[in-house]
VOBA-201806 format. One record per atom (N, C-alpha, C): atom name; y, z, x. Coordinates in nm, 4 decimals. Last residue first. Example, Ala and Ser with C-alpha at 12.3 -4.5 7.8 and 13.67 -1.06 7.14 Angstrom:
BEGIN
pator a = N; y = -0.2250; z = 0.7080; x = 1.2850 $
pator a = CA; y = -0.1060; z = 0.7140; x = 1.3670 $
pator a = C; y = 0.0030; z = 0.7870; x = 1.2900 $
pator a = N; y = -0.5690; z = 0.7800; x = 1.3190 $
pator a = CA; y = -0.4500; z = 0.7800; x = 1.2300 $
pator a = C; y = -0.3300; z = 0.7800; x = 1.3200 $
***
This chain:
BEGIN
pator a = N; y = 8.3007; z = 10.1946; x = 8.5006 $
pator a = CA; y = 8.3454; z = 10.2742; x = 8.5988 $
pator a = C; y = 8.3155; z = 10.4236; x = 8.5528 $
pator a = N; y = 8.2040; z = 9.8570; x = 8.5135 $
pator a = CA; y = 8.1851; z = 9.9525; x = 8.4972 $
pator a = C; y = 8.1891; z = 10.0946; x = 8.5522 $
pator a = N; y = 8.4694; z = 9.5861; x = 8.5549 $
pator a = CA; y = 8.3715; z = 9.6937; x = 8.6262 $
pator a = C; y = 8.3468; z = 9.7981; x = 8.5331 $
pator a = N; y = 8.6578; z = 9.4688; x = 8.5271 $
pator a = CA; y = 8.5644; z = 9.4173; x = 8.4223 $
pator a = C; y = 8.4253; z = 9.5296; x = 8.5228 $
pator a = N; y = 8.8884; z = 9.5212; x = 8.6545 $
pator a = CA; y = 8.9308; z = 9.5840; x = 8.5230 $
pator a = C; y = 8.7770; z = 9.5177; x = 8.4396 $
pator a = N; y = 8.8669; z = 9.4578; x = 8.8858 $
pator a = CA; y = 8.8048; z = 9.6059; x = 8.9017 $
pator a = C; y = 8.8491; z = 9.6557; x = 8.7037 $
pator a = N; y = 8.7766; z = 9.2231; x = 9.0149 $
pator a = CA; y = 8.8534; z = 9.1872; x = 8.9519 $
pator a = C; y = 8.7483; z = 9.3483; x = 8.8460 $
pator a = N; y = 8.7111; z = 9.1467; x = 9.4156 $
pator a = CA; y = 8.6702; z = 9.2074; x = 9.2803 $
pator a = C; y = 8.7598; z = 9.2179; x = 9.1372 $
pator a = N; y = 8.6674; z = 9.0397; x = 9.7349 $
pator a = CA; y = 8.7871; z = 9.0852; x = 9.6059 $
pator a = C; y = 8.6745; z = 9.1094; x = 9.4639 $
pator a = N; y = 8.5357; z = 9.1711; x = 10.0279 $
pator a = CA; y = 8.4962; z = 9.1125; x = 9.9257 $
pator a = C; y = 8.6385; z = 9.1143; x = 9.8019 $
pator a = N; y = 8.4166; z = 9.1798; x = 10.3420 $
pator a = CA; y = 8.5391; z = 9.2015; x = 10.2608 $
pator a = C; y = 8.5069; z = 9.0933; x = 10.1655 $
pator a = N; y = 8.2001; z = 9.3739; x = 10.5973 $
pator a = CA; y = 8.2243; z = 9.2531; x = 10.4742 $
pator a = C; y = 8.3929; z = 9.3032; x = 10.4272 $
pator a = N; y = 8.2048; z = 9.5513; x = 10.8146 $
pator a = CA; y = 8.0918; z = 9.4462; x = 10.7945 $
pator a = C; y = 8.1109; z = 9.3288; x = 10.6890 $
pator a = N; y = 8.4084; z = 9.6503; x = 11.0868 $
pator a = CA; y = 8.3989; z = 9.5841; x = 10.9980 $
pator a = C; y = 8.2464; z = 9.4898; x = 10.9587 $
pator a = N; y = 8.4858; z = 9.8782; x = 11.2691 $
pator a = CA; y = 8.3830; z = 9.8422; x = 11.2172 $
pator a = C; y = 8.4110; z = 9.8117; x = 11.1302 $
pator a = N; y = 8.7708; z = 9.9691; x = 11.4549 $
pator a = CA; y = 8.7263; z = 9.9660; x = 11.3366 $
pator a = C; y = 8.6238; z = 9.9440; x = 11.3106 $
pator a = N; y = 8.9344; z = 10.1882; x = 11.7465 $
pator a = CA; y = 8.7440; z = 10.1267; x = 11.7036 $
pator a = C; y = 8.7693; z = 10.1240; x = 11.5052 $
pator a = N; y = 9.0911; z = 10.2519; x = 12.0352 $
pator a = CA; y = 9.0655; z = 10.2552; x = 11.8934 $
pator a = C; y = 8.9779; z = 10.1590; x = 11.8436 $
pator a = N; y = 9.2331; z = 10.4988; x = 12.2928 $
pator a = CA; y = 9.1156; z = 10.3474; x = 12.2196 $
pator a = C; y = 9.1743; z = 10.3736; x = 12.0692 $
pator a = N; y = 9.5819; z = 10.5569; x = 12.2944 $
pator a = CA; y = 9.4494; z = 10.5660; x = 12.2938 $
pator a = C; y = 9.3784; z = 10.4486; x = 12.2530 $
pator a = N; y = 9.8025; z = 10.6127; x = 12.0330 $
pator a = CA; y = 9.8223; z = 10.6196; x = 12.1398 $
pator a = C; y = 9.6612; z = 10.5894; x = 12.1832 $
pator a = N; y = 10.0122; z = 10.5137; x = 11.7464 $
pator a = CA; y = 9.9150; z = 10.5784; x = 11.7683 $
pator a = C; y = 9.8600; z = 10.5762; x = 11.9217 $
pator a = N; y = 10.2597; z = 10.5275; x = 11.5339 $
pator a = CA; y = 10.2716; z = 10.5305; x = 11.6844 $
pator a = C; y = 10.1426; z = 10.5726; x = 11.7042 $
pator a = N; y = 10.3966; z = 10.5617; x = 11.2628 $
pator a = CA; y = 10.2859; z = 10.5588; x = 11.2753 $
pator a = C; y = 10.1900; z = 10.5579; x = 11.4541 $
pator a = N; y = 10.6012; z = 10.3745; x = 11.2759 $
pator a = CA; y = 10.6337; z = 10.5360; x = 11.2337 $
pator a = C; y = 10.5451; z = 10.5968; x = 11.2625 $
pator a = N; y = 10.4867; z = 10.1475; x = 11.4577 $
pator a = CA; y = 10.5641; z = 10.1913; x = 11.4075 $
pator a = C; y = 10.6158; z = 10.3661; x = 11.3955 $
pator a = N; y = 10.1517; z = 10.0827; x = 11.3806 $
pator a = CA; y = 10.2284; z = 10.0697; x = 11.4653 $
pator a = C; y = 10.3611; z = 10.1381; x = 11.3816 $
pator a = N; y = 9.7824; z = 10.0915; x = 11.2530 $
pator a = CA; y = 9.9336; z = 10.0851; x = 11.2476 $
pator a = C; y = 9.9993; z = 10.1199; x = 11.3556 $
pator a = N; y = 9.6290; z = 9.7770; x = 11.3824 $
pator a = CA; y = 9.6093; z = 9.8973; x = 11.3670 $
pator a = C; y = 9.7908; z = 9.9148; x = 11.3437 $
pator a = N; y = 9.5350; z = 9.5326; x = 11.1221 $
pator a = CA; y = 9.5791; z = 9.5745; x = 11.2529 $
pator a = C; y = 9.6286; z = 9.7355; x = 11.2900 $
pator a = N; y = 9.3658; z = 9.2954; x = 10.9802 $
pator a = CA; y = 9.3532; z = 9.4063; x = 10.9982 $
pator a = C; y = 9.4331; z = 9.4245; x = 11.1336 $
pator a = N; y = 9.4324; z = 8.9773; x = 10.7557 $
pator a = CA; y = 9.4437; z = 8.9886; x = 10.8907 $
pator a = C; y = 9.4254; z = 9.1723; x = 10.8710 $
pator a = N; y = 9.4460; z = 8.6369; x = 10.6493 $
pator a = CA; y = 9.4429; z = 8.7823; x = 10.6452 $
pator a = C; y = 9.4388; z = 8.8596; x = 10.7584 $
pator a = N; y = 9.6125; z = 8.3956; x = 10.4809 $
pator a = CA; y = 9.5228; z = 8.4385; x = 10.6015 $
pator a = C; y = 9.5532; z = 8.5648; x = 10.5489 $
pator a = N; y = 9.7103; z = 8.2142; x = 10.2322 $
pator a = CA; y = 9.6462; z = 8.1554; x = 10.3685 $
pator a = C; y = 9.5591; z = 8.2197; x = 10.4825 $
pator a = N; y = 9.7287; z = 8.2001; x = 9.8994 $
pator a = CA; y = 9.6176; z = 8.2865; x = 10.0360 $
pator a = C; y = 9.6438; z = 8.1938; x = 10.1652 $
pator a = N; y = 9.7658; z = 8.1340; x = 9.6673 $
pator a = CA; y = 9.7852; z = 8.0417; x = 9.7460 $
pator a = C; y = 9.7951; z = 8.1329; x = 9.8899 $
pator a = N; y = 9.7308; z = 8.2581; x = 9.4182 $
pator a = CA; y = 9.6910; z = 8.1439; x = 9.3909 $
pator a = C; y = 9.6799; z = 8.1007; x = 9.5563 $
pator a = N; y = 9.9154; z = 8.5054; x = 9.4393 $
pator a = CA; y = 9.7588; z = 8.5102; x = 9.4941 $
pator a = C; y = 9.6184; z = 8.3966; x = 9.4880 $
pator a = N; y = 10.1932; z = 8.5825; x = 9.5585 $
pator a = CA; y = 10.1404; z = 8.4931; x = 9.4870 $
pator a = C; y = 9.9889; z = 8.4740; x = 9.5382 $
pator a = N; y = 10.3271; z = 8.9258; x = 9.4758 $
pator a = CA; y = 10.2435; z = 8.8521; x = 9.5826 $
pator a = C; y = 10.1935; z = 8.7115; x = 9.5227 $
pator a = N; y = 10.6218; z = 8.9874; x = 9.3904 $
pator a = CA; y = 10.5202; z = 9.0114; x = 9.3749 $
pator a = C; y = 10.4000; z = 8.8861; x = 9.4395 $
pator a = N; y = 10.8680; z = 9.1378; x = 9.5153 $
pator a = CA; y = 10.8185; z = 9.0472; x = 9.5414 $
pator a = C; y = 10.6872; z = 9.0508; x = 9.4971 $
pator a = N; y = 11.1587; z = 9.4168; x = 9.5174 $
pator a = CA; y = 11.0203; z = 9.4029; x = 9.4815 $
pator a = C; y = 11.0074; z = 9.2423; x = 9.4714 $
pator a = N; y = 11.3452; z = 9.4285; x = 9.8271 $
pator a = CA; y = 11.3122; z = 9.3693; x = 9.6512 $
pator a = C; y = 11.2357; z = 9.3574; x = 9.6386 $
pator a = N; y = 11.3261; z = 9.5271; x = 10.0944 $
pator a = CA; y = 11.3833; z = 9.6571; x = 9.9693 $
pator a = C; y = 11.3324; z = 9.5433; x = 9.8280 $
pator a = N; y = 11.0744; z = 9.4760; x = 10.2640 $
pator a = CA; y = 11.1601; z = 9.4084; x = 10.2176 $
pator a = C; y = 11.1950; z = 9.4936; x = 10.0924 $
pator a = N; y = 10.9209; z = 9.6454; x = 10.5846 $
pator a = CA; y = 10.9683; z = 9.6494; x = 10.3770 $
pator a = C; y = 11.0834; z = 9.5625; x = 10.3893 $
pator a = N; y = 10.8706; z = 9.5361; x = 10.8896 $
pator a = CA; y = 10.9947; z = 9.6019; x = 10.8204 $
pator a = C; y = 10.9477; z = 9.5781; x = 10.6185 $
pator a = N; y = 10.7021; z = 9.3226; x = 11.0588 $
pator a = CA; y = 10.7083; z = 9.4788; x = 10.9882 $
pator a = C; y = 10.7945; z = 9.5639; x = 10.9369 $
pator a = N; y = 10.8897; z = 9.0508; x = 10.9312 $
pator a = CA; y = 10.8677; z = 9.1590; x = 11.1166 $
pator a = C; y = 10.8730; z = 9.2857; x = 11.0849 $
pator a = N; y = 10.9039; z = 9.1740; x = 10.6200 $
pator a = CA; y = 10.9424; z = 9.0585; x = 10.7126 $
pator a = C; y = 10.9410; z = 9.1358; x = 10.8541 $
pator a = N; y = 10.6496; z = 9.2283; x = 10.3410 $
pator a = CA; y = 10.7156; z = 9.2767; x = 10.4945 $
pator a = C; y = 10.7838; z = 9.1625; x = 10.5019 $
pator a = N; y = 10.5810; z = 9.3379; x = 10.0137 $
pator a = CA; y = 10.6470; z = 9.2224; x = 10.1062 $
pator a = C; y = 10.6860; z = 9.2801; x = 10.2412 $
pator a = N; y = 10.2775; z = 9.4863; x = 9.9482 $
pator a = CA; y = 10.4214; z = 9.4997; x = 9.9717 $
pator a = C; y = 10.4675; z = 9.4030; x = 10.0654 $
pator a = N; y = 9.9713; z = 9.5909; x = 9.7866 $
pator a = CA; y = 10.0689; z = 9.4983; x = 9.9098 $
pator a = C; y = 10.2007; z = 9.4794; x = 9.8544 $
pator a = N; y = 9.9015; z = 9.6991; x = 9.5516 $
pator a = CA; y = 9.9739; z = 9.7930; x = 9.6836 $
pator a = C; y = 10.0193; z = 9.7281; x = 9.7460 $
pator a = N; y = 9.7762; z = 9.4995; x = 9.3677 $
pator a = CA; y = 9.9425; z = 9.5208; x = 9.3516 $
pator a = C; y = 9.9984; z = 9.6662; x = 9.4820 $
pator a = N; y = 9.5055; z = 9.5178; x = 9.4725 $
pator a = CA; y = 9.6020; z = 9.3967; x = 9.5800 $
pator a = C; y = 9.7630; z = 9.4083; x = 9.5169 $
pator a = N; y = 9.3849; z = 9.7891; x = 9.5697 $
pator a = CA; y = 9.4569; z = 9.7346; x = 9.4672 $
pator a = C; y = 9.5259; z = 9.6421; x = 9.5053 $
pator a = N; y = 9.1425; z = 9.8331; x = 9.8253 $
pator a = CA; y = 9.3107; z = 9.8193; x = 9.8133 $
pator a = C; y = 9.3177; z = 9.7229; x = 9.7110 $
pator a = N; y = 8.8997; z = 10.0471; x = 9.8658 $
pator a = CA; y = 8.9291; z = 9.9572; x = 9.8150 $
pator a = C; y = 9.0762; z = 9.9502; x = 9.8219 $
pator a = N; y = 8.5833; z = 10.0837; x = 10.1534 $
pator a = CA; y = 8.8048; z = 10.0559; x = 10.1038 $
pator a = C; y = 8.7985; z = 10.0238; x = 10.0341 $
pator a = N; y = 8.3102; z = 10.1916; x = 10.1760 $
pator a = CA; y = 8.4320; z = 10.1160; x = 10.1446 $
pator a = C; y = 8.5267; z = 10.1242; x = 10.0474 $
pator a = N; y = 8.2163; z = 10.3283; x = 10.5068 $
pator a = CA; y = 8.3126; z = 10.3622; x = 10.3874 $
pator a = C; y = 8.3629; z = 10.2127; x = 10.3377 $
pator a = N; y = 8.0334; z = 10.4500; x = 10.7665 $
pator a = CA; y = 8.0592; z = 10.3371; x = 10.6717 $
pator a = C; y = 8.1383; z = 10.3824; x = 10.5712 $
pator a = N; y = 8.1849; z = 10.7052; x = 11.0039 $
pator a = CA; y = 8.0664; z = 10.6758; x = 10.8744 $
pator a = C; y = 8.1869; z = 10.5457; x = 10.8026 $
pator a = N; y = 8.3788; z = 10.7740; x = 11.1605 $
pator a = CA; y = 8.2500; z = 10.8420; x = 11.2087 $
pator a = C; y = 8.1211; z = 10.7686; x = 11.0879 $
pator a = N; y = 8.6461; z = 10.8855; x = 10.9522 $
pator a = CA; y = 8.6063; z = 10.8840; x = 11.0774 $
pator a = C; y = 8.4446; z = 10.8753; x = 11.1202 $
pator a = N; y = 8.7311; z = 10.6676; x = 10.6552 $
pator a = CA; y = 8.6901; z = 10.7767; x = 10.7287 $
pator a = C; y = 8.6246; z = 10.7254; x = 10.8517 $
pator a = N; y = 9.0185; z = 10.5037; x = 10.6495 $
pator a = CA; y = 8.8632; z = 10.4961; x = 10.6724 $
pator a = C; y = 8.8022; z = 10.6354; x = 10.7248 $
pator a = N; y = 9.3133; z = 10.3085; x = 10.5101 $
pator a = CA; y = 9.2551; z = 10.4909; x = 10.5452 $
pator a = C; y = 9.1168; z = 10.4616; x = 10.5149 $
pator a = N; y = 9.5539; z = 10.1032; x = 10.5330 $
pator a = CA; y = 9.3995; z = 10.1166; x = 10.5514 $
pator a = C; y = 9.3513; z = 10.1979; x = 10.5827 $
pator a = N; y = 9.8476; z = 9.9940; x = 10.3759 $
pator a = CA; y = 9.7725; z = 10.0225; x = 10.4634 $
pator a = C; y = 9.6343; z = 10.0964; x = 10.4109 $
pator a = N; y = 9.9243; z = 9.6330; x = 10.3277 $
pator a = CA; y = 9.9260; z = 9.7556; x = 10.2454 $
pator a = C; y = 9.8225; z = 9.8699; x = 10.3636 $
pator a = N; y = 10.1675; z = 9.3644; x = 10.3210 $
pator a = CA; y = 10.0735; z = 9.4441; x = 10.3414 $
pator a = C; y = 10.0377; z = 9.5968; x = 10.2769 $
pator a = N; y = 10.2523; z = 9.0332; x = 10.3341 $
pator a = CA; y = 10.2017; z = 9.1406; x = 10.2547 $
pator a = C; y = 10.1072; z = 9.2219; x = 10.2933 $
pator a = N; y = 10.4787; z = 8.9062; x = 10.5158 $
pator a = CA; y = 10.3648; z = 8.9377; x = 10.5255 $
pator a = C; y = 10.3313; z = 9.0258; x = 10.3846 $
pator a = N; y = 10.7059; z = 8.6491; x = 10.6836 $
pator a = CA; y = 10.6854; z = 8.7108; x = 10.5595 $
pator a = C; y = 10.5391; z = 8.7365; x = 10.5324 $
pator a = N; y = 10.7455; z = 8.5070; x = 10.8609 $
pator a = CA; y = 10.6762; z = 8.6135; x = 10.9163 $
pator a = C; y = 10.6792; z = 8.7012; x = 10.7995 $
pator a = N; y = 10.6795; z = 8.1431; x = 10.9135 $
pator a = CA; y = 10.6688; z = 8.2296; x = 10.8109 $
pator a = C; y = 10.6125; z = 8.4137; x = 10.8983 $
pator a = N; y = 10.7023; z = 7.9044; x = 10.9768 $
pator a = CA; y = 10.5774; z = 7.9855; x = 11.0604 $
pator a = C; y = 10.6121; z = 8.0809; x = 10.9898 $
pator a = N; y = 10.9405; z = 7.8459; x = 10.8076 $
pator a = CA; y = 10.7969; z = 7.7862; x = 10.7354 $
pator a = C; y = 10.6702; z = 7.8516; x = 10.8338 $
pator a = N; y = 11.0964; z = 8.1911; x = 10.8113 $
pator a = CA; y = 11.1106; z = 8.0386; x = 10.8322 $
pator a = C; y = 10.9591; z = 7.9719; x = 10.7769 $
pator a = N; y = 11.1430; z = 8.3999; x = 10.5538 $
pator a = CA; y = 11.1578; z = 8.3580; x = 10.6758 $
pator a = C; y = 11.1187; z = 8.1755; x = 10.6824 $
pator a = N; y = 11.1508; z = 8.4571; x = 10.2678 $
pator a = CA; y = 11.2949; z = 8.5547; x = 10.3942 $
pator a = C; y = 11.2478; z = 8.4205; x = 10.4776 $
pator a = N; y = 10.9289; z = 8.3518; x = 10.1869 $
pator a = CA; y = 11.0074; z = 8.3794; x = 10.0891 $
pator a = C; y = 11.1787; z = 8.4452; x = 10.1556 $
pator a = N; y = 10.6882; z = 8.0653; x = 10.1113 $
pator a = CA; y = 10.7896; z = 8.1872; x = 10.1820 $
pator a = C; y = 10.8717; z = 8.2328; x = 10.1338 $
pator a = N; y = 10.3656; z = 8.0983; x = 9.9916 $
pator a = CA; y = 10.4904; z = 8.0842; x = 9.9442 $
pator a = C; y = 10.6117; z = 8.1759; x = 9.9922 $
pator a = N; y = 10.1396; z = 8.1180; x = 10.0955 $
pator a = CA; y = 10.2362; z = 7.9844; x = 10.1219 $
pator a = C; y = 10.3719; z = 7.9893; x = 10.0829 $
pator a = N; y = 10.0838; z = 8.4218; x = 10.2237 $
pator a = CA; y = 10.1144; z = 8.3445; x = 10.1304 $
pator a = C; y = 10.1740; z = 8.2077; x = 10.1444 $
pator a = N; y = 9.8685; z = 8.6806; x = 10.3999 $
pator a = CA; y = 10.0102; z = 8.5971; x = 10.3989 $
pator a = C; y = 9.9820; z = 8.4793; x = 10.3002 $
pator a = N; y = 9.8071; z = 9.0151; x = 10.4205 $
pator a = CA; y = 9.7898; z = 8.8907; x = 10.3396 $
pator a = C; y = 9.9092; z = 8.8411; x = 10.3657 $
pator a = N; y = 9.6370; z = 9.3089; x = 10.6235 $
pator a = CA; y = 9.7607; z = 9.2180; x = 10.5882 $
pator a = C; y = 9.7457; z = 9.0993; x = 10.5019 $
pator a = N; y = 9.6115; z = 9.6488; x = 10.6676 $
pator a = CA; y = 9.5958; z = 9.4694; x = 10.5678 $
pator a = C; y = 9.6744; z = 9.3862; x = 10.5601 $
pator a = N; y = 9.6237; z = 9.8702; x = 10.9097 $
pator a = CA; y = 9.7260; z = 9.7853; x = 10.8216 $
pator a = C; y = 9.6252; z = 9.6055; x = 10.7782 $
pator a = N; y = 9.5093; z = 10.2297; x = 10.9336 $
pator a = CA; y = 9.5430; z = 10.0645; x = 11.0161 $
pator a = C; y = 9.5902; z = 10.0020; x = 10.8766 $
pator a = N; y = 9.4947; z = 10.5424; x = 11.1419 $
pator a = CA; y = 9.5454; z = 10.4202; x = 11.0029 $
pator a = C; y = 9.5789; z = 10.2427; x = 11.0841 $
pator a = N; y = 9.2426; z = 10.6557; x = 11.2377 $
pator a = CA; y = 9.3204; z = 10.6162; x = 11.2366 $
pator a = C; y = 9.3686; z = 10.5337; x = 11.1294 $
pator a = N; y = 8.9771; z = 10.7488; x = 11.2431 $
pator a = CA; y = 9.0137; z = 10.8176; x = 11.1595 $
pator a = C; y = 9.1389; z = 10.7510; x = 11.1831 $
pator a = N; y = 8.7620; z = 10.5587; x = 11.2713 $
pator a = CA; y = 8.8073; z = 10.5828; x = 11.3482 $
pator a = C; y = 8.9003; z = 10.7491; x = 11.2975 $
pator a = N; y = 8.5605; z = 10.3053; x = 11.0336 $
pator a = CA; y = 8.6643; z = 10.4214; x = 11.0924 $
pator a = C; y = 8.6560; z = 10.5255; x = 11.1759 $
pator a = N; y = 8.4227; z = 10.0887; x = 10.9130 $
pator a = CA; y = 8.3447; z = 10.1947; x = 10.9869 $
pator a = C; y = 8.4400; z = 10.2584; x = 11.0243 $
pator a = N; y = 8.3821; z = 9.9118; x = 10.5954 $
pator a = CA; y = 8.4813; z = 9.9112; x = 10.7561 $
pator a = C; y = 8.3677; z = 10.1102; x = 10.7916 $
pator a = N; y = 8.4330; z = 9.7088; x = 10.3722 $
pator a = CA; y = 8.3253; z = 9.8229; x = 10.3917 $
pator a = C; y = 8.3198; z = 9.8362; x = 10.5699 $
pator a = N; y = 8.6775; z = 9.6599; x = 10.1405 $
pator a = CA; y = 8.6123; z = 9.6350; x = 10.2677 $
pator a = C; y = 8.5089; z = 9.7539; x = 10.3136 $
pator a = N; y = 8.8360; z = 9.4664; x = 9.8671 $
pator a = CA; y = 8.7492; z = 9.5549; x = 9.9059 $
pator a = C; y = 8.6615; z = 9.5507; x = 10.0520 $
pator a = N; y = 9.0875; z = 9.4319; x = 9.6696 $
pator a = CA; y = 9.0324; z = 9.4401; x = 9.7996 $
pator a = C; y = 8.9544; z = 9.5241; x = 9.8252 $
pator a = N; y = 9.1773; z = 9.3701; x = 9.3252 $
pator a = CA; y = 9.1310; z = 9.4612; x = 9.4719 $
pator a = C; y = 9.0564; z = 9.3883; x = 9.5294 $
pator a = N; y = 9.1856; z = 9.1502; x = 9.1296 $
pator a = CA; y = 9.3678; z = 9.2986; x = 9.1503 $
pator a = C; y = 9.2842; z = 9.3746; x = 9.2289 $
pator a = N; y = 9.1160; z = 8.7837; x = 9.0291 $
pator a = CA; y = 9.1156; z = 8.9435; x = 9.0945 $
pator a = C; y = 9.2626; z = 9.0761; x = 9.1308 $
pator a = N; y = 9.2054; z = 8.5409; x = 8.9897 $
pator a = CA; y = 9.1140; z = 8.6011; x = 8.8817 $
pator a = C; y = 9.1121; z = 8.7920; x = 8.9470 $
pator a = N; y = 9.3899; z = 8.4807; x = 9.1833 $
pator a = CA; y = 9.4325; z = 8.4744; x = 9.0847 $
pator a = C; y = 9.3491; z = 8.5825; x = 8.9928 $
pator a = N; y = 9.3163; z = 8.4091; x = 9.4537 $
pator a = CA; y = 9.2597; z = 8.5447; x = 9.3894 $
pator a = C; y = 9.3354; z = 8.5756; x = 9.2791 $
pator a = N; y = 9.2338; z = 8.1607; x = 9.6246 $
pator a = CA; y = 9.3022; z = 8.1818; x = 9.5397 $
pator a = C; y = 9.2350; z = 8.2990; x = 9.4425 $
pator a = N; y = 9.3233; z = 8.0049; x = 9.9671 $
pator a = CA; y = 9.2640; z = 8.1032; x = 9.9176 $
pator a = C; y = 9.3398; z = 8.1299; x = 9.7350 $
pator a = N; y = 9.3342; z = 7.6664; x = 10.0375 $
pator a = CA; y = 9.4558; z = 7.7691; x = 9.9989 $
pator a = C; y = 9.2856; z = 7.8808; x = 9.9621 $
pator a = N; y = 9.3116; z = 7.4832; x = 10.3395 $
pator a = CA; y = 9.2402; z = 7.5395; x = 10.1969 $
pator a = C; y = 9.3361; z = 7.6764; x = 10.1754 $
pator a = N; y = 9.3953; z = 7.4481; x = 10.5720 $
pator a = CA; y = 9.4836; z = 7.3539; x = 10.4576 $
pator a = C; y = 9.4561; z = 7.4208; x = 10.3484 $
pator a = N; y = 9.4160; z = 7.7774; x = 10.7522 $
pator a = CA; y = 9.3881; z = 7.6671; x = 10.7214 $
pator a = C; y = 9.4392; z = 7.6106; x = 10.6020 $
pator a = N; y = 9.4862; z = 8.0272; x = 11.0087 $
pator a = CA; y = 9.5168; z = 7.9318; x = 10.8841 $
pator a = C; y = 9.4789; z = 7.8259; x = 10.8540 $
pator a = N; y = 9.2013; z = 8.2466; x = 11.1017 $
pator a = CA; y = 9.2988; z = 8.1240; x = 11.1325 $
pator a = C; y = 9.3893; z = 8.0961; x = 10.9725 $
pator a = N; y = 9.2650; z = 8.5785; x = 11.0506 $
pator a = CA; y = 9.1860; z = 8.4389; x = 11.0400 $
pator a = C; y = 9.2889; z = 8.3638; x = 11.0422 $
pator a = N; y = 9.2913; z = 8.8386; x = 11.2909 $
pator a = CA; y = 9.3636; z = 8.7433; x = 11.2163 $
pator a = C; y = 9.3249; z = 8.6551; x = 11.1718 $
pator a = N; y = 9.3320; z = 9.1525; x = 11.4293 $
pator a = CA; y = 9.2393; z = 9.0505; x = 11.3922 $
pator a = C; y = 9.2990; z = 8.9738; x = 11.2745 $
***
């Protein structure tokens, strides 16, 4: 699942988490954030930031992902240089189940009700 891209830049400058209140499967799945600002690939850009997504099985739960966990991909692969995410300029997001090392076989079921950012250093904790 992928939101479109659009002209409007997303900008989470003021925020450092992600937060989703997802229904799980017990499987791992993958966040993704993409940026205007390319950085390996071409301007369709397969430069991704991601970070992955542990939900408990069977019950509402929400995620939070520290948006410094996303990590530069290019065609699911880590990019070895640290890249730090530019969060002024958001184009899309996206949930997918993991693939890879990760090989999962079968249905699979997220429940998603919201996703919200938060700026978790003015929270009372």
């Amino acid at each position: 699942m992928n939101t479109r891209d659009t002209q409007d830049r997303l900008d989470l400058d003021q925020y450092d988490t992600m937060v989703l209140r997802v229904l799980g499967d017990g499987r791992r799945y993958i966040a993704s954030i993409r940026t205007e600002n390319w950085i390996i690939g071409e301007a369709s850009s397969h430069d991704v930031y991601q970070a992955f997504l542990f939900a408990r099985e069977g019950e509402w739960t929400e995620v939070e992902i520290p948006l410094a966990r996303f990590l530069l991909t290019y065609k699911g692969r880590l990019v070895e240089t640290h890249v730090q995410m530019n969060r002024s300029r958001i184009v899309s997001f996206g949930l997918a189940l993991a693939g890879g090392d990760y090989q999962q076989e079968g249905p699979y079921s997220l429940g998603l009700d919201w996703i919200k950012v938060i700026d978790s250093r003015r929270l009372d904790r």
